[in-house]
C-alpha positions as CSV (number, residue, x, y, z in Angstrom):
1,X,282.8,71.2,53.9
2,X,279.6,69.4,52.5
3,X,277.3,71.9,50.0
4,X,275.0,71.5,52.7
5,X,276.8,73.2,55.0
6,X,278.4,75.9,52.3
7,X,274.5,76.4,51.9
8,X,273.5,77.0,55.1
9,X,276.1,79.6,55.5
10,X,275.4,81.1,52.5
11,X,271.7,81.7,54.2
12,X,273.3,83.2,57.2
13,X,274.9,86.0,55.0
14,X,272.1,86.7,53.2
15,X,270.5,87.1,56.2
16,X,272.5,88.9,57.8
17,X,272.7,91.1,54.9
18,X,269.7,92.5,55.7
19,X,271.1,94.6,58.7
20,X,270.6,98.4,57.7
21,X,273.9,99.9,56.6
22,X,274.6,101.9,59.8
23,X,275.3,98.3,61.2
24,X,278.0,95.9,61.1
25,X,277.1,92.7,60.2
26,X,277.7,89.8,62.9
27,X,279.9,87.3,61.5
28,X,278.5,84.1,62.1
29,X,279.7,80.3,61.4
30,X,278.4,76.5,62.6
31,X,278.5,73.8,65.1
32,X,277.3,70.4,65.4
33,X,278.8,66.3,64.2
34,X,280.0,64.7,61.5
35,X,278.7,61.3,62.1
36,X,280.3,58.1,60.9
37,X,278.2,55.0,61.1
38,X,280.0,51.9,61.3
39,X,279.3,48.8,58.9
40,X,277.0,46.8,61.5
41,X,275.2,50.2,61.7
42,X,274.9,50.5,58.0
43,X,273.1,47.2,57.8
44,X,276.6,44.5,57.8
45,X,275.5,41.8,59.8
46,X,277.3,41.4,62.9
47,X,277.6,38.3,65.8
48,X,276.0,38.6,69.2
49,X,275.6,34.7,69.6
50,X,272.9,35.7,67.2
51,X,273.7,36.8,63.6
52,X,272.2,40.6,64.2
53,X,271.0,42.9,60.9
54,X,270.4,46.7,61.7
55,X,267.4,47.1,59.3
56,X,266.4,50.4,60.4
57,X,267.8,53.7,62.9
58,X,266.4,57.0,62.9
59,X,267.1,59.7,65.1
60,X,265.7,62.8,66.5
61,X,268.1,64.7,67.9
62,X,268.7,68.3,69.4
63,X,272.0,70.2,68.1
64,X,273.1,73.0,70.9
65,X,276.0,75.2,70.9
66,X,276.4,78.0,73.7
67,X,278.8,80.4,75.2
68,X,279.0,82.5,78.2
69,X,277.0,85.4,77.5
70,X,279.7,88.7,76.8
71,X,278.8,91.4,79.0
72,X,281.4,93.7,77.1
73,X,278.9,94.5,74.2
74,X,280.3,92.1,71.6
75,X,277.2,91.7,69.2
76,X,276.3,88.7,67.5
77,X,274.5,84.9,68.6
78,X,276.0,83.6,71.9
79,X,273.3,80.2,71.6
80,X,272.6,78.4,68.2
81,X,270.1,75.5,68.4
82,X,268.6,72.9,65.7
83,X,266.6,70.0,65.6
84,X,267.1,67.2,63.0
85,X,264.9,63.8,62.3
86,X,267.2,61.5,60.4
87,X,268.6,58.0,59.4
88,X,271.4,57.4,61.1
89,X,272.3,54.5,58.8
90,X,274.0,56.8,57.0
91,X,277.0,59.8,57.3
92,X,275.3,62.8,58.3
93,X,276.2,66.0,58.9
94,X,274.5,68.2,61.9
95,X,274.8,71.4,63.0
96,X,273.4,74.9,64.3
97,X,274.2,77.5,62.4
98,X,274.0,81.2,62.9
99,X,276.7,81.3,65.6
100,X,279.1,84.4,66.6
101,X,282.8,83.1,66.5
102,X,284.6,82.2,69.4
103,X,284.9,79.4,71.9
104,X,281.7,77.1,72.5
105,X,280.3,73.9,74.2
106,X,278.3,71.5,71.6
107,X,275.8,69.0,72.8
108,X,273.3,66.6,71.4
109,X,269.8,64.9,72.9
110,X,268.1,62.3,71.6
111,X,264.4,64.6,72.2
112,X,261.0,63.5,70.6
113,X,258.3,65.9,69.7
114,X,255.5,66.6,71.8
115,X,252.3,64.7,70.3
116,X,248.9,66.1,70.4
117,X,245.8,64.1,70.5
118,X,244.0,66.8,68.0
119,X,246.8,65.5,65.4
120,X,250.0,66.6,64.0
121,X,250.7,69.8,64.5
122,X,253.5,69.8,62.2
123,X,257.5,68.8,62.1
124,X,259.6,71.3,63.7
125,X,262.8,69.4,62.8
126,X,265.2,69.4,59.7
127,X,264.1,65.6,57.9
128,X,267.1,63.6,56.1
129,X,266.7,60.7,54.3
130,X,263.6,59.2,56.8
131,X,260.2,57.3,54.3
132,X,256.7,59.0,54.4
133,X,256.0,55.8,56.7
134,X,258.8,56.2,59.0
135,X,258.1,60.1,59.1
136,X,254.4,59.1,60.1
137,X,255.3,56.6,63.3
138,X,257.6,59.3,64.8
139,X,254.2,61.7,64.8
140,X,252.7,59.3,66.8
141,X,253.1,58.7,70.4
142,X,256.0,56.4,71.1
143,X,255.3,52.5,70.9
144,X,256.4,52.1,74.9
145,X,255.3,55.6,76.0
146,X,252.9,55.9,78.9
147,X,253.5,59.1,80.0
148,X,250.8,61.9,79.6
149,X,252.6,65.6,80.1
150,X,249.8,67.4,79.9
151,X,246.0,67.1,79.8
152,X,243.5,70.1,79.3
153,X,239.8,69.6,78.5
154,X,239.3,67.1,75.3
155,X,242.8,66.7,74.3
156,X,246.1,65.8,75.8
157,X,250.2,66.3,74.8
158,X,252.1,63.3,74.8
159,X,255.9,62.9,73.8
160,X,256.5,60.9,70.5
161,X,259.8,58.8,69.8
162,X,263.2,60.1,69.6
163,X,264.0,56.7,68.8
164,X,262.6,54.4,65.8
165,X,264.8,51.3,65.2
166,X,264.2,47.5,64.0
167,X,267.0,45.0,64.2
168,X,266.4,41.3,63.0
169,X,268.5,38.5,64.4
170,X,268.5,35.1,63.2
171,X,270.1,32.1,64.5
172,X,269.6,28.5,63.2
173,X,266.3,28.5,61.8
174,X,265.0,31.2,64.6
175,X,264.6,34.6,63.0
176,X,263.5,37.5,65.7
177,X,262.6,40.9,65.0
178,X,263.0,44.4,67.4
179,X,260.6,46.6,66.3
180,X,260.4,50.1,68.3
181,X,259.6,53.4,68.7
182,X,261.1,55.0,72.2
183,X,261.0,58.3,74.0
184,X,263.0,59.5,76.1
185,X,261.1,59.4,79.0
186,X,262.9,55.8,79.2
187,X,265.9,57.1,79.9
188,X,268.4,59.7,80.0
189,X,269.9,60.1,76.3
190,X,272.7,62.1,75.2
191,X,276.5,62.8,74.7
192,X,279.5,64.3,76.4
193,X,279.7,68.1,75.9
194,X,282.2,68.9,73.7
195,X,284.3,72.6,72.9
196,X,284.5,73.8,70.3
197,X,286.1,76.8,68.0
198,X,283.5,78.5,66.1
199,X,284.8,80.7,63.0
200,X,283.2,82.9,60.5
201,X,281.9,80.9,57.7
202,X,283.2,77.8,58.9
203,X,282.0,74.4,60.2
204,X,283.3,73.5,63.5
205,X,282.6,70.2,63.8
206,X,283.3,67.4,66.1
207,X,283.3,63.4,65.2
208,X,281.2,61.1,66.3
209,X,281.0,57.0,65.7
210,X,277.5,55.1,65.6
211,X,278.0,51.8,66.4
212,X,275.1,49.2,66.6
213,X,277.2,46.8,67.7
214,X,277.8,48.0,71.3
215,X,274.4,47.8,72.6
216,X,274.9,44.5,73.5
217,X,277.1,43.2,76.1
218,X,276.7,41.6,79.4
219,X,274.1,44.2,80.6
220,X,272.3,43.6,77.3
221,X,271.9,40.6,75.3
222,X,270.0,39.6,72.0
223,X,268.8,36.8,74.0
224,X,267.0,39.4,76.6
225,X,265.2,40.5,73.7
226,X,263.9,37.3,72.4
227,X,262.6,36.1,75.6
228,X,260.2,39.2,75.9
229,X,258.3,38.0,73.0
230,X,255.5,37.7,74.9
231,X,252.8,36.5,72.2
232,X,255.5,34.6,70.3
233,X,254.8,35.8,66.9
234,X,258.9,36.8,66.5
235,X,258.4,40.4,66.4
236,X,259.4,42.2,69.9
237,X,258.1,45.3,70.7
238,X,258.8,48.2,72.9
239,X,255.2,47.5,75.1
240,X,257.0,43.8,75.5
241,X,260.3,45.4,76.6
242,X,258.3,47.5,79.3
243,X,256.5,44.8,80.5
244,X,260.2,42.5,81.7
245,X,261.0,43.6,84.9
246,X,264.6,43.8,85.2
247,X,264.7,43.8,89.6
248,X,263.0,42.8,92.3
249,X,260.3,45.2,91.9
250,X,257.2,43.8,90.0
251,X,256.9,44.9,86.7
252,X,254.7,47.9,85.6
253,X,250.5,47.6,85.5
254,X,248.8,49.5,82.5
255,X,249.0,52.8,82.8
256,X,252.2,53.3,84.9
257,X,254.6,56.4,84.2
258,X,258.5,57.2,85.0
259,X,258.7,55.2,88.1
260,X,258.3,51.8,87.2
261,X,260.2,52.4,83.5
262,X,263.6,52.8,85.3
263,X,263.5,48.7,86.5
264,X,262.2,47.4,83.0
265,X,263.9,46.1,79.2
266,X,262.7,49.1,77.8
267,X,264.9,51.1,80.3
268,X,268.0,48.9,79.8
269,X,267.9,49.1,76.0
270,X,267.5,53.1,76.1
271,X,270.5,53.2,78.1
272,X,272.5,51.0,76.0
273,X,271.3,53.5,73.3
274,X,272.1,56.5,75.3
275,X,275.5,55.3,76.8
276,X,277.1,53.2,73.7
277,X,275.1,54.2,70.0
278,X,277.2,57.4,69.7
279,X,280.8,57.9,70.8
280,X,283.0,60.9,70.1
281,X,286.2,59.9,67.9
């Protein structure tokens, strides 16, 4: 068990402590991931017909661990929840702590934060190793976004990135560069639902693999990427992805929301992300 962990559930006692004598306290332990990135994700160039770098991948991501609620009076937390903003270039550990022993389901989303136009109204996530630059693009609305949620008087709510990643891929003398931020209003992102054990004082944790690597396949290719350079300057961004229209349909005009995203780039590289980034070991 990481300090980090050891610390949190040091917290919970405390807390816990707090509980008049009269009371028991609630034993309580954590859920969440160990995540293991694999060398391409780590930065190890890797070969996709292009030779592909992973320069940057942060994540914002949702922790959830539930069980049925227990009508038979049992006290303690039947649903822990966290939120964490992080690089996912490196091992991480993530979890939600505060949770009464016994059996649980675990899930993860990849969820951005909900933007205001009157400015940031402050991180509600746990940040890990993500630059004061970095930190500042995932307060802003997400490079591809279009989608307004909600719009009262002067200001509007918008959804900022769960996604912020840059990969450069050269080949020959051609050096490209995919430089986005995504929410995901894209597509659907998330993991299987795992079970777990919870115990008192205790990490339960399940494994996952990031691998970089299997975004691209025959549904995805570096050379999709390249082609939606649309100004040609070798940077590709995730307005360029939105704008390839991967059907029939045409591709969306400005302004456009959820119903022309799901035929686009941008939609087929989210679902790469969503379907084949994290995999449970």
């Amino acid at each position: 068990m990481s300090l980090r962990v050891s610390s949190m559930l040091v917290l919970v006692a405390l807390a816990a402590a707090c509980v008049p004598a009269s009371e028991p306290r609630p034993p309580a332990g954590a859920a969440g991931y160990v995540l293991s990135p694999t060398s391409a994700t780590q930065g190890e160039p890797f070969i996709r017909d292009w030779s592909i770098v992973c320069e940057k991948l942060v994540l914002r991501m949702s922790i959830n661990a539930s069980r049925p609620y227990d009508y038979n009076g049992r006290s303690g937390r039947s649903y822990a929840s966290e939120q964490y903003l992080f690089d996912a270039r490196v091992p991480q550990e993530l979890f939600a702590g505060g949770m009464s022993p016994g059996s649980a389901s675990l899930t993860a989303t990849l969820q951005g934060q909900y933007i205001s136009s009157r400015g940031n109204e402050g991180e509600r996530a746990t940040v890990i190793g993500v630059g004061e630059d970095d930190l500042a693009r995932m307060h802003r609305t997400a490079d591809g976004s279009t989608t307004t949620y909600y719009t009262s008087g002067s200001y509007t709510y918008s959804y900022g990135p769960s996604i912020l990643v840059r990969l450069r891929g050269t080949r020959g003398d051609d050096s490209v560069v995919v430089d986005a931020s995504i929410d995901s209003s894209a597509g659907v992102a998330g993991i299987p639902t795992a079970n777990v054990d919870v115990r008192e004082n205790e990490f339960a944790a399940v494994r996952l693999t990031l691998g970089v690597e299997n975004l691209f396949d025959d549904a995805l290719t570096f050379d999709m990427l390249v082609a939606a350079d649309a100004n040609g300057d070798q940077t590709v961004t995730a307005k360029e992805m939105l704008a390839v229209s991967m059907s029939s349909k045409p591709a969306p005009p400005p302004g456009s929301i959820g119903y022309y995203q799901d035929n686009t780039l941008l939609h087929v590289f989210v679902r790469q992300i969503s379907q084949k980034l994290l995999r449970l070991e």
